[in-house]
N, C-alpha and C positions, 0 to 999 in steps of 0.2 A: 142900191143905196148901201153903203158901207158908215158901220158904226166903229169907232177906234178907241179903244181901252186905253189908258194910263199910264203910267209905267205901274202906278202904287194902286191897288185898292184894297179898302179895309174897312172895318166897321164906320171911321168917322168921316170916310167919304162916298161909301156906297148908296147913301139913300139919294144924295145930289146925280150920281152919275147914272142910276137907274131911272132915274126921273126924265134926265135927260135924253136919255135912250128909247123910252116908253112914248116921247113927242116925237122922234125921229122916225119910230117904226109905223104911227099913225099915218106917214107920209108914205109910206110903200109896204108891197105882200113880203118882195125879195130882200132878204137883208143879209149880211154880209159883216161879220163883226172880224173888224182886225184887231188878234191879240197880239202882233208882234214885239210891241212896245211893251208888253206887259213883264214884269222882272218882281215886283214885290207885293204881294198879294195873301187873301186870308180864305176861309173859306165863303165871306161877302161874296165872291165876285160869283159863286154858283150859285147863289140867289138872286142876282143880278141877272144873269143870263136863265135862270129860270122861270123868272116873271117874264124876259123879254120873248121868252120859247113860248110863255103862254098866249099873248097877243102873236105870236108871229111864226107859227110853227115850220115854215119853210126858214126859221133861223139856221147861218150856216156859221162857224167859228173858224177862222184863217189864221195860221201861225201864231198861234199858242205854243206856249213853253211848255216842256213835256212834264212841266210838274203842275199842270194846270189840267190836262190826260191824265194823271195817275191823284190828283184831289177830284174830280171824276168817279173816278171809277173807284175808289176807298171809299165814297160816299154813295156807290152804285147807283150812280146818274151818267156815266158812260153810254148806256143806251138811247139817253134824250139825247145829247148833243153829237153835232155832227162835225168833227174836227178834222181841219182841213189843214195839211203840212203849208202848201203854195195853193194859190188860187189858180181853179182852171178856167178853160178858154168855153 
């Protein structure tokens, strides 16, 4: 199952899109979050993906923008998330 990010997230739309996300992952173990679409974002979206890490701990992150790896890892949650450049086979 694959979850897809926004382009935008931020405080006045993360609690809808984690909401969202949180019904999706009840439907499966393997989940699959594409950030590619992702361009404008706050530090919302690692809470976002750290509730979703907590129901789902085989969560995996696909093409994320490399300033979404570096708000990561300045927040030292680099270790939870598992960021994938391309999806593999």
């Amino acid at each position: 199952m694959m979850i897809h990010l926004p382009v935008s997230i931020n405080h006045s739309n993360a609690t809808q899109i984690q909401k969202e996300g949180l019904l999706q992952l009840k439907k499966s173990d393997d989940i699959l979050v594409d950030a590619s679409q992702l361009q404008d974002f706050d530090s919302s979206v690692l809470a976002i993906l750290m509730a979703w890490k907590r129901i789902s701990p085989e969560l995996h992150i696909v093409g994320g923008p490399e300033k979404l790896e570096t708000l990561a890892r300045v927040y030292g949650l680099e270790e939870l998330f598992d960021f994938k450049k391309v999806l593999e086979d």
